[in-house]
CHARMM-style PDB file with segment names, atoms N, HN, CA, C and O in Angstrom:
ATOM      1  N   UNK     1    -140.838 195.290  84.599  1.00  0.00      PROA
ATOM      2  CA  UNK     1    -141.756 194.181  84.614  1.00  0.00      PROA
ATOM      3  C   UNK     1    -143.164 194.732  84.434  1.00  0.00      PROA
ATOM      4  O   UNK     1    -143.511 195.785  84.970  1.00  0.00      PROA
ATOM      5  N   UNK     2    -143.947 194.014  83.684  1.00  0.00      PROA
ATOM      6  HN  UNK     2    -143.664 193.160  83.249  1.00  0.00      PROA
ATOM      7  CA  UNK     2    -145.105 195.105  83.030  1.00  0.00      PROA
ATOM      8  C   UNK     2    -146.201 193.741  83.688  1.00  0.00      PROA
ATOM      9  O   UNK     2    -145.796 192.821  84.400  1.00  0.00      PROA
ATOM     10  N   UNK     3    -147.492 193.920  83.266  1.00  0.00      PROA
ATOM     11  HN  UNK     3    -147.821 194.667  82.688  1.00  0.00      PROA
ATOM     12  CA  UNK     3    -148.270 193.043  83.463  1.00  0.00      PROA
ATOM     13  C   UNK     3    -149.129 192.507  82.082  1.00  0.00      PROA
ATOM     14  O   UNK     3    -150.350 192.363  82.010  1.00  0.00      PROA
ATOM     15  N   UNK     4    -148.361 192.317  81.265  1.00  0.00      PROA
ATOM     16  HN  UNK     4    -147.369 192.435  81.323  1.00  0.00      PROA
ATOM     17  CA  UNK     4    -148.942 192.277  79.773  1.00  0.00      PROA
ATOM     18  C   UNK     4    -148.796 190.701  79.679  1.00  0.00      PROA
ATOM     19  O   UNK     4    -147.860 189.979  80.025  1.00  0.00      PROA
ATOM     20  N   UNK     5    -150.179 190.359  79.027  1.00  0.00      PROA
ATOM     21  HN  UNK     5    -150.938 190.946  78.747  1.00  0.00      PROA
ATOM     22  CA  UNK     5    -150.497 189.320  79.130  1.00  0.00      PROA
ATOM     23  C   UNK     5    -149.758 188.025  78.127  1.00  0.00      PROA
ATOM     24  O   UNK     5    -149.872 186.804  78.241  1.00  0.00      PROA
ATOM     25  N   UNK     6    -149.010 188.809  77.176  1.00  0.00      PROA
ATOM     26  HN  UNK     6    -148.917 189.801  77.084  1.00  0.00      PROA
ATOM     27  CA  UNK     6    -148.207 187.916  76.124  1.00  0.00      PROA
ATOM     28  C   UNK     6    -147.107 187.068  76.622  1.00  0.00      PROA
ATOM     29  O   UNK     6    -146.768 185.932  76.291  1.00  0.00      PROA
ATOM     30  N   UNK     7    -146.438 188.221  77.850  1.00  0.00      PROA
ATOM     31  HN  UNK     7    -146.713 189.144  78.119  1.00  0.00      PROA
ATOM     32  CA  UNK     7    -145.872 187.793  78.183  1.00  0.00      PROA
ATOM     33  C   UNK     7    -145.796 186.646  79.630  1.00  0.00      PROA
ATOM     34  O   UNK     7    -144.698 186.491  80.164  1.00  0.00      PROA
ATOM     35  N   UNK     8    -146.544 186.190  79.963  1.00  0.00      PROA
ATOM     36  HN  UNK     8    -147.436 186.316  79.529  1.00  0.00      PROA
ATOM     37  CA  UNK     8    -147.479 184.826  81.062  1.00  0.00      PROA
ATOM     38  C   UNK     8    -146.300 183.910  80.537  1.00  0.00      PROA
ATOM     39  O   UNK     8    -145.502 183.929  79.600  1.00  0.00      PROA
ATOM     40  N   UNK     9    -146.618 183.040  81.693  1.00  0.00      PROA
ATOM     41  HN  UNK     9    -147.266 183.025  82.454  1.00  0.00      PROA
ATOM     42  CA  UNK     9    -146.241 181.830  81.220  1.00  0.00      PROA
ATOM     43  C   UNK     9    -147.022 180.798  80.563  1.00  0.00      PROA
ATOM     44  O   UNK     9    -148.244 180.889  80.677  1.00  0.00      PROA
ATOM     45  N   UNK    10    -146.513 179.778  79.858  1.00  0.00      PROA
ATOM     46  HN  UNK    10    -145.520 179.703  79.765  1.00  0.00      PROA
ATOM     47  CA  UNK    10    -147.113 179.444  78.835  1.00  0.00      PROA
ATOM     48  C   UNK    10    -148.059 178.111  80.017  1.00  0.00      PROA
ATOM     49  O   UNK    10    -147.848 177.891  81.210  1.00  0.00      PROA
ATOM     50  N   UNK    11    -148.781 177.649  79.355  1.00  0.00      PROA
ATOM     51  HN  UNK    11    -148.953 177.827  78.387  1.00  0.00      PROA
ATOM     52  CA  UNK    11    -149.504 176.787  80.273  1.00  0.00      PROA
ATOM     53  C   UNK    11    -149.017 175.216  80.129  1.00  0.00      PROA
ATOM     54  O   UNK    11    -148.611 174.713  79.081  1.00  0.00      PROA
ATOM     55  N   UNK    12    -149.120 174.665  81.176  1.00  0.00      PROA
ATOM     56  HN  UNK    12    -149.450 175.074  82.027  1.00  0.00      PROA
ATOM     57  CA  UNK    12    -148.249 173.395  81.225  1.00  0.00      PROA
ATOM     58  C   UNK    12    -148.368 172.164  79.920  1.00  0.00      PROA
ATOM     59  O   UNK    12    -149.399 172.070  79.253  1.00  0.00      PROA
ATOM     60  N   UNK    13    -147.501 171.520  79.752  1.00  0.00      PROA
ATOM     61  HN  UNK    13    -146.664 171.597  80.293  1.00  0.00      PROA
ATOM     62  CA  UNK    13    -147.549 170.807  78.756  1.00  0.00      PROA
ATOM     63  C   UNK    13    -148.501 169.727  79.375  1.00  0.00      PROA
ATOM     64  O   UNK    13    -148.438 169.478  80.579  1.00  0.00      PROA
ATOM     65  N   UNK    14    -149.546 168.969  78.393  1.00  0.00      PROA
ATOM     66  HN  UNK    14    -149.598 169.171  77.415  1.00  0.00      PROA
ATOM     67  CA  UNK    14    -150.493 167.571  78.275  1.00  0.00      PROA
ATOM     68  C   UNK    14    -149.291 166.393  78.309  1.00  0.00      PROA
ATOM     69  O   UNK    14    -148.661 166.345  77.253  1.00  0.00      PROA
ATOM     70  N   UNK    15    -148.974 165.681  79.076  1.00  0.00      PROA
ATOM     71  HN  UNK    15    -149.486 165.720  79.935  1.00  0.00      PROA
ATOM     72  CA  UNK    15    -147.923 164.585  78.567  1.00  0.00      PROA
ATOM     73  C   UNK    15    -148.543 163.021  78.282  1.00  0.00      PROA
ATOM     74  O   UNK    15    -148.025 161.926  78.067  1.00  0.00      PROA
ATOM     75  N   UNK    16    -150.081 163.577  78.410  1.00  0.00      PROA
ATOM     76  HN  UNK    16    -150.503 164.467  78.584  1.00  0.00      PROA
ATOM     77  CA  UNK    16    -150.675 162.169  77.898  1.00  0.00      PROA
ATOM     78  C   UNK    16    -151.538 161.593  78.946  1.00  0.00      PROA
ATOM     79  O   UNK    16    -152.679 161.188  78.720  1.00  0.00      PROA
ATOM     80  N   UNK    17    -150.830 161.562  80.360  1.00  0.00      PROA
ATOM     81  HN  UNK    17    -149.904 161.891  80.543  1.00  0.00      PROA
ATOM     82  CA  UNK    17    -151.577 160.880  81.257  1.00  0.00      PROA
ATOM     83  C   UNK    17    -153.108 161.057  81.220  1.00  0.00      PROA
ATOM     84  O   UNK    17    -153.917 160.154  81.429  1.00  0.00      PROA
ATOM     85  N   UNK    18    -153.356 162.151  80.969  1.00  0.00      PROA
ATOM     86  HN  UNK    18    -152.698 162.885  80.799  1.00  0.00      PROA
ATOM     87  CA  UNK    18    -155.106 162.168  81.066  1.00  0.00      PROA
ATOM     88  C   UNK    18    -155.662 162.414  79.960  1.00  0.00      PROA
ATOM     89  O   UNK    18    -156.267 163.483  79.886  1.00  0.00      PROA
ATOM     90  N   UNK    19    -155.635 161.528  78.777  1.00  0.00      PROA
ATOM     91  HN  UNK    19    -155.143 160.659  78.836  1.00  0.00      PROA
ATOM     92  CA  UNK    19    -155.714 161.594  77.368  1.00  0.00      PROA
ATOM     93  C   UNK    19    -156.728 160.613  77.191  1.00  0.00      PROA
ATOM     94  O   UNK    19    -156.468 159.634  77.890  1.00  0.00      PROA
ATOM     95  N   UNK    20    -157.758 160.480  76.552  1.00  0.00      PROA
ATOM     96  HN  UNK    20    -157.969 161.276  75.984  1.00  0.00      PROA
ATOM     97  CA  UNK    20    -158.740 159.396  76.607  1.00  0.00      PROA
ATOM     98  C   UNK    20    -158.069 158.682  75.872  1.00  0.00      PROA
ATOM     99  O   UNK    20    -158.343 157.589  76.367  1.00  0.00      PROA
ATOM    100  N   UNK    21    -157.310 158.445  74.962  1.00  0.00      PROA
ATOM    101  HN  UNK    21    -157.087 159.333  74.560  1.00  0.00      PROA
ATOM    102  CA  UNK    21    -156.473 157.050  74.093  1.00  0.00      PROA
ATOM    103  C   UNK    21    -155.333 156.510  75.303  1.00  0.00      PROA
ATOM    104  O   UNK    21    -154.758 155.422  75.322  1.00  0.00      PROA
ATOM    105  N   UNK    22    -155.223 157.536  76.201  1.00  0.00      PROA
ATOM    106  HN  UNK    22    -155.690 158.420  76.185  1.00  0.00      PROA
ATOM    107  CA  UNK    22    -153.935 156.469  77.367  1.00  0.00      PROA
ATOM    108  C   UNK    22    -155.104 156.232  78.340  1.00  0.00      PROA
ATOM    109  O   UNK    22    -154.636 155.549  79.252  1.00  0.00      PROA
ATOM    110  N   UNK    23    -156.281 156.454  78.550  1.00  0.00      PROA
ATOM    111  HN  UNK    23    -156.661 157.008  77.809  1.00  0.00      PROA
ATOM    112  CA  UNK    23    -156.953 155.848  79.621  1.00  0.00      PROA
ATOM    113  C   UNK    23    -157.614 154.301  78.634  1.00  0.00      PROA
ATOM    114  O   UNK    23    -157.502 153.112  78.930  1.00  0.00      PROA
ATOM    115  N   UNK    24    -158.040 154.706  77.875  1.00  0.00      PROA
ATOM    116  HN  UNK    24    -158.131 155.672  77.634  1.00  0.00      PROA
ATOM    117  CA  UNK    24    -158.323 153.424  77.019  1.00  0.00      PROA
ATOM    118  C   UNK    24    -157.590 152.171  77.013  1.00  0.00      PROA
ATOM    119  O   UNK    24    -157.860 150.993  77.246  1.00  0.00      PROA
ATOM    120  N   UNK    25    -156.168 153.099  76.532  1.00  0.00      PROA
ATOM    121  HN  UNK    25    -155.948 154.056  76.343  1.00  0.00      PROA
ATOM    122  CA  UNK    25    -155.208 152.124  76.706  1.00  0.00      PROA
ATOM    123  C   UNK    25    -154.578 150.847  78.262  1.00  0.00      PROA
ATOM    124  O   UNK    25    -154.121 149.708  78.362  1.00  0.00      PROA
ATOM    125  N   UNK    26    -155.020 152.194  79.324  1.00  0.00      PROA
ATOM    126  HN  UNK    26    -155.390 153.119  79.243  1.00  0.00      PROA
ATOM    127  CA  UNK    26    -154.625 151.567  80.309  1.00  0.00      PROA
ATOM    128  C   UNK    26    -156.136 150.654  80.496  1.00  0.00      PROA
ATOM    129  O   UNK    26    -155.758 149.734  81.221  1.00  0.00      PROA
ATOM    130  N   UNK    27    -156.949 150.526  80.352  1.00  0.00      PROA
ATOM    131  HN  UNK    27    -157.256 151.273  79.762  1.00  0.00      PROA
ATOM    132  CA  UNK    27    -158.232 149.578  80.992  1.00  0.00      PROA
ATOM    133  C   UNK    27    -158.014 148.849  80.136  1.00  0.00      PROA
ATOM    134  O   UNK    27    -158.157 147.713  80.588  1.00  0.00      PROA
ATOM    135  N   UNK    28    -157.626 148.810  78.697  1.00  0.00      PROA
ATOM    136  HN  UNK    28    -157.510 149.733  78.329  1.00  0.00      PROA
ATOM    137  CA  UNK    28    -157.504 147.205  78.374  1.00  0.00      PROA
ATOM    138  C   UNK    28    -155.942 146.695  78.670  1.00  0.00      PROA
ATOM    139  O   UNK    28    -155.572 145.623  78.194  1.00  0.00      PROA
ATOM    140  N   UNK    29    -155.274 147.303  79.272  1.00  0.00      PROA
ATOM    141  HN  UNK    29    -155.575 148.175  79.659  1.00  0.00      PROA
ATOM    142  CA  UNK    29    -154.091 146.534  79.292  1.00  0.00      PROA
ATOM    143  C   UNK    29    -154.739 146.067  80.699  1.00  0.00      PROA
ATOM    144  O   UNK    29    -154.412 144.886  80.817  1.00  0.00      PROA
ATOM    145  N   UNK    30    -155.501 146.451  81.809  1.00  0.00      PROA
ATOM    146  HN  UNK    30    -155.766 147.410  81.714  1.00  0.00      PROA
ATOM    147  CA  UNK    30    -156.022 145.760  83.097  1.00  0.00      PROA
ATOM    148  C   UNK    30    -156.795 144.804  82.583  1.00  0.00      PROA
ATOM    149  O   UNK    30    -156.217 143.738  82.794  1.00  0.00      PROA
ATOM    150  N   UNK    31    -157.972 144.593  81.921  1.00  0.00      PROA
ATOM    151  HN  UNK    31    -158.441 145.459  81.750  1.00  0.00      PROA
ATOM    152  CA  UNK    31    -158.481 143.740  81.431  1.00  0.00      PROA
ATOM    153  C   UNK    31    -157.367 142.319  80.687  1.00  0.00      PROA
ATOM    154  O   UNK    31    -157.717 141.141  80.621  1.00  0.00      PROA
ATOM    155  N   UNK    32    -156.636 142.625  80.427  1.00  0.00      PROA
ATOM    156  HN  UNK    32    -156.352 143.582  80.481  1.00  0.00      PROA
ATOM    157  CA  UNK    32    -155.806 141.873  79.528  1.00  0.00      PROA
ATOM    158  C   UNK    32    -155.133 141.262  81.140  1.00  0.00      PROA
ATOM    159  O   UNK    32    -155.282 140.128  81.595  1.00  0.00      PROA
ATOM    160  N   UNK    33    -154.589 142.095  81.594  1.00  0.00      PROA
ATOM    161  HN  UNK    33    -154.468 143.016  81.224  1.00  0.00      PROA
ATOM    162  CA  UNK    33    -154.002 141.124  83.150  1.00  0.00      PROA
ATOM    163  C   UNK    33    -155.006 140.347  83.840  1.00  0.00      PROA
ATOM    164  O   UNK    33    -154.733 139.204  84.208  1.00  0.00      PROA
ATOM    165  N   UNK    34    -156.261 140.912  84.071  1.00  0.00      PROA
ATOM    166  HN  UNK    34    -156.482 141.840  83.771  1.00  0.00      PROA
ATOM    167  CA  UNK    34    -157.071 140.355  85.172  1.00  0.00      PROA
ATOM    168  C   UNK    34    -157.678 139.003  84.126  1.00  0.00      PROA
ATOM    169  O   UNK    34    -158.067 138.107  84.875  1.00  0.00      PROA
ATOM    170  N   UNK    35    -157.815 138.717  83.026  1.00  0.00      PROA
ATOM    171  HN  UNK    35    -157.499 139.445  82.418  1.00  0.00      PROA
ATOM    172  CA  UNK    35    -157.951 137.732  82.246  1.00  0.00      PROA
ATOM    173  C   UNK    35    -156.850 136.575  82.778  1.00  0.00      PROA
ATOM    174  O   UNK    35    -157.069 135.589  83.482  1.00  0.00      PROA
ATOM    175  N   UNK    36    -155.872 136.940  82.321  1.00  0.00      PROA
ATOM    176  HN  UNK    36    -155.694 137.740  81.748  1.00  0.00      PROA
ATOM    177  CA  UNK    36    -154.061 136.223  82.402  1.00  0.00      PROA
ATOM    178  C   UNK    36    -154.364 135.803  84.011  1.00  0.00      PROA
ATOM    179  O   UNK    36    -154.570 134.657  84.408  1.00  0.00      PROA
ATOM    180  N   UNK    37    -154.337 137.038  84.836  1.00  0.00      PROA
ATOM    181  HN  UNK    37    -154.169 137.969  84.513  1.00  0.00      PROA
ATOM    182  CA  UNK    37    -154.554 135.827  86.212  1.00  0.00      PROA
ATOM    183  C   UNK    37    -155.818 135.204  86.428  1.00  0.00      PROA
ATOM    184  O   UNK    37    -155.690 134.193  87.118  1.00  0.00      PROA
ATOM    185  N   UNK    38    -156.830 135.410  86.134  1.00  0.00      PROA
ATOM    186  HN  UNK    38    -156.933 136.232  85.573  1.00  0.00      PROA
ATOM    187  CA  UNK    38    -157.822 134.519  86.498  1.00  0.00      PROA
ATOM    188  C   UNK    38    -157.562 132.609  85.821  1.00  0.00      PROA
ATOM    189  O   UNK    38    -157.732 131.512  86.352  1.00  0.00      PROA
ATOM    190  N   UNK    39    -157.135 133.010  84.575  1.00  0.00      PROA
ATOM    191  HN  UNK    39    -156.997 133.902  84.143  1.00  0.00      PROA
ATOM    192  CA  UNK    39    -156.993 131.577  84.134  1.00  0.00      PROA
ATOM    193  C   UNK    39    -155.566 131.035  84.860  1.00  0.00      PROA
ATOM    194  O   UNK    39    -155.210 129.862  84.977  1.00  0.00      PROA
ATOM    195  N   UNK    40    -155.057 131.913  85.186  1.00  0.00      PROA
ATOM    196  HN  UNK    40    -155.346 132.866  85.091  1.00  0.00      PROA
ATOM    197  CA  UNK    40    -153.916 131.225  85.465  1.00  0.00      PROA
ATOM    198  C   UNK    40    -154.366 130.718  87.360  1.00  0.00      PROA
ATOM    199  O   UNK    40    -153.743 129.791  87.875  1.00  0.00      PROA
ATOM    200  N   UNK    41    -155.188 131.280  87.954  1.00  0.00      PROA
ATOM    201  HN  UNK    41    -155.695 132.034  87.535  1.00  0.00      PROA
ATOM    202  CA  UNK    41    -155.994 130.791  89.032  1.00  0.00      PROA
ATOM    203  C   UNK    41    -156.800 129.105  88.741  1.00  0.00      PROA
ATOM    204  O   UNK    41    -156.415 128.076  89.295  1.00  0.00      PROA
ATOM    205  N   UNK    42    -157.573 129.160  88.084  1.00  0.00      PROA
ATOM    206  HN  UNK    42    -157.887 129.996  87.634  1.00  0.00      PROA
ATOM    207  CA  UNK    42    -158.780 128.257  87.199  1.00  0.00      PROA
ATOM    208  C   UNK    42    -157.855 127.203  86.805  1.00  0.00      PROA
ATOM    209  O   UNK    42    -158.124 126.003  86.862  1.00  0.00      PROA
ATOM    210  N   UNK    43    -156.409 127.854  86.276  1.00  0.00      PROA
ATOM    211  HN  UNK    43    -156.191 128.828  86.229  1.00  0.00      PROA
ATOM    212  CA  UNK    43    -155.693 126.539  85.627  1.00  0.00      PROA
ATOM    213  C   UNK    43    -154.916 125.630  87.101  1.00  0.00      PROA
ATOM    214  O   UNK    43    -154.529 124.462  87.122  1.00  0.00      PROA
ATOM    215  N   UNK    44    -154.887 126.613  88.171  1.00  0.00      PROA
ATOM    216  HN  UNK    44    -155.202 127.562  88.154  1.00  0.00      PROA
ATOM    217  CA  UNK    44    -154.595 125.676  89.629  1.00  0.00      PROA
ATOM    218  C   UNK    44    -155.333 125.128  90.235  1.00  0.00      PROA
ATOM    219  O   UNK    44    -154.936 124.132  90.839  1.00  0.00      PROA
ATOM    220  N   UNK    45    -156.949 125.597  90.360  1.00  0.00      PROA
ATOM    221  HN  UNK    45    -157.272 126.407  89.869  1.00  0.00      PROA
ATOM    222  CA  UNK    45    -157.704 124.644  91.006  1.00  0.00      PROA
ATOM    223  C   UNK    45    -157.922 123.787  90.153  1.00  0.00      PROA
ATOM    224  O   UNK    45    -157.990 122.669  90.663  1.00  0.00      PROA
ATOM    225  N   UNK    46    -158.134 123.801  88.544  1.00  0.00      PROA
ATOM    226  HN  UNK    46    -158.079 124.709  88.129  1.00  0.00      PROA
ATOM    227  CA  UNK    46    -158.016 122.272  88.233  1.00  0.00      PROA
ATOM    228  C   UNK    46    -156.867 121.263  88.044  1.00  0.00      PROA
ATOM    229  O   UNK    46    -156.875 120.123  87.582  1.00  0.00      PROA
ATOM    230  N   UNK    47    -155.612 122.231  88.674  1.00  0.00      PROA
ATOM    231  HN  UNK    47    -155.606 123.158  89.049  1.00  0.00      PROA
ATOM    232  CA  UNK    47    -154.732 121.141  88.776  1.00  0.00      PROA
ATOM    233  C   UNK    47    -154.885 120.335  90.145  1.00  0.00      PROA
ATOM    234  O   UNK    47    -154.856 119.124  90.367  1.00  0.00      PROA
ATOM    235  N   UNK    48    -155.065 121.482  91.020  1.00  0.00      PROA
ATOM    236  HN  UNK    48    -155.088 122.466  90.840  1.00  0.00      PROA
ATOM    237  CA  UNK    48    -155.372 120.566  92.519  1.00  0.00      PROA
ATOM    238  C   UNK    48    -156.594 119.463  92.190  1.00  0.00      PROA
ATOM    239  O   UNK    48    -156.179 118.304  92.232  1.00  0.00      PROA
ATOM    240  N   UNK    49    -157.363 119.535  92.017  1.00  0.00      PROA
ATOM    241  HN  UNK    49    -157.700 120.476  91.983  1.00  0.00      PROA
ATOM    242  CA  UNK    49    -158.470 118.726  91.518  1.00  0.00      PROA
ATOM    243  C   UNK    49    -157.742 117.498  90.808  1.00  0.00      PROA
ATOM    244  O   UNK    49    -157.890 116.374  91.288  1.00  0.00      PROA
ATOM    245  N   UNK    50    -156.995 117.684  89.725  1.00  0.00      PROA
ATOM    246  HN  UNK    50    -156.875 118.597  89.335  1.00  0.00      PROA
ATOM    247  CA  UNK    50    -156.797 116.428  88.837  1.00  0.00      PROA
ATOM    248  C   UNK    50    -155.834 116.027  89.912  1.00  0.00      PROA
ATOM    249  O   UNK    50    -156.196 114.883  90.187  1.00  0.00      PROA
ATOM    250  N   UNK    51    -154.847 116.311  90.649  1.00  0.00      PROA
ATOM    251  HN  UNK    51    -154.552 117.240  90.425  1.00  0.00      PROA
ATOM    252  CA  UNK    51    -154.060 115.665  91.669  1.00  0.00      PROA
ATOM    253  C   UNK    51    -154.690 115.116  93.029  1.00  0.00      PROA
ATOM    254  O   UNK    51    -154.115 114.359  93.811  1.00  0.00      PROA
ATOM    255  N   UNK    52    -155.900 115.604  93.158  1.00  0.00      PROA
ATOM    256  HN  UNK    52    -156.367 116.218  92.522  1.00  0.00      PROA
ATOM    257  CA  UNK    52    -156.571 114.738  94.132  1.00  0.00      PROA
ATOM    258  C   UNK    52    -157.225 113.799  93.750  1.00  0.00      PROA
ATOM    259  O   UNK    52    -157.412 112.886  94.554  1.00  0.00      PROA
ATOM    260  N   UNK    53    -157.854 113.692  92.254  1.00  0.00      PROA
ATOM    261  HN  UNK    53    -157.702 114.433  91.600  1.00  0.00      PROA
ATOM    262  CA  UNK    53    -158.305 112.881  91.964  1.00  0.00      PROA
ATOM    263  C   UNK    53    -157.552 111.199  91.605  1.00  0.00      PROA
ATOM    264  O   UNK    53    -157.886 110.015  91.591  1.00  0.00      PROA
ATOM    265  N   UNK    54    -156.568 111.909  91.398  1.00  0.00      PROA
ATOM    266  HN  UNK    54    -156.297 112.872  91.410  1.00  0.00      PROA
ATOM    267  CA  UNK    54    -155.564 110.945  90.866  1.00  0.00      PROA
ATOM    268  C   UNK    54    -154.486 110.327  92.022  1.00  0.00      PROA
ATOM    269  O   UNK    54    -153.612 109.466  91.917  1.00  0.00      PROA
ATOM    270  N   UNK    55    -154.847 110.988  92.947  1.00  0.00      PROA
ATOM    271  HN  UNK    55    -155.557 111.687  93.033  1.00  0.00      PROA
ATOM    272  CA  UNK    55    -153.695 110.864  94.184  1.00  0.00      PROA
ATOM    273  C   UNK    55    -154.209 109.450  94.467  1.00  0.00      PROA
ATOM    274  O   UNK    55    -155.343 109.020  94.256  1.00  0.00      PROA
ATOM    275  N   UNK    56    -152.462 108.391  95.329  1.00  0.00      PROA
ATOM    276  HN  UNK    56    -151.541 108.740  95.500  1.00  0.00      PROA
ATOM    277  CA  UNK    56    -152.789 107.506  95.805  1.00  0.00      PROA
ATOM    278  C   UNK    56    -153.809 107.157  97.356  1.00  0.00      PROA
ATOM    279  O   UNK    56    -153.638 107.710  98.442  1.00  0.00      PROA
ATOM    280  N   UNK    57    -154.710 106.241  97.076  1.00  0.00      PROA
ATOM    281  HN  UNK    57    -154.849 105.792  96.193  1.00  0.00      PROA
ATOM    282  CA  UNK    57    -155.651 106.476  98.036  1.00  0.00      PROA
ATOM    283  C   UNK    57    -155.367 105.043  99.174  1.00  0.00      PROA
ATOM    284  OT1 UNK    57    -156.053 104.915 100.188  1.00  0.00      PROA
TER     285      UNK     57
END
């Protein structure tokens, strides 16, 4: 067993996670959710709204 440097181990493989095109990727896929629930919030208080408005009084 020598200490020659060719023989090292090779250095770990990149599998993407910290890649600026998969961080990109991941903030607009959050943006794309936090959109989807907000309207889908917005689309319940104006349903509660049109059902109170409309409710028998």
């Amino acid at each position: 067993m020598t200490d020659d440097p060719a023989e090292k181990a090779a250095p770990p493989r990149d599998l993407g996670a910290g890649s600026e095109k998969y961080k990109e990727k991941a903030v607009a896929f959050r943006v794309l959710i936090y959109v989807v629930v907000s309207h889908v919030l917005a689309g319940f208080i104006w349903l509660l709204f049109y059902l109170g408005e409309h409710a028998p009084k």
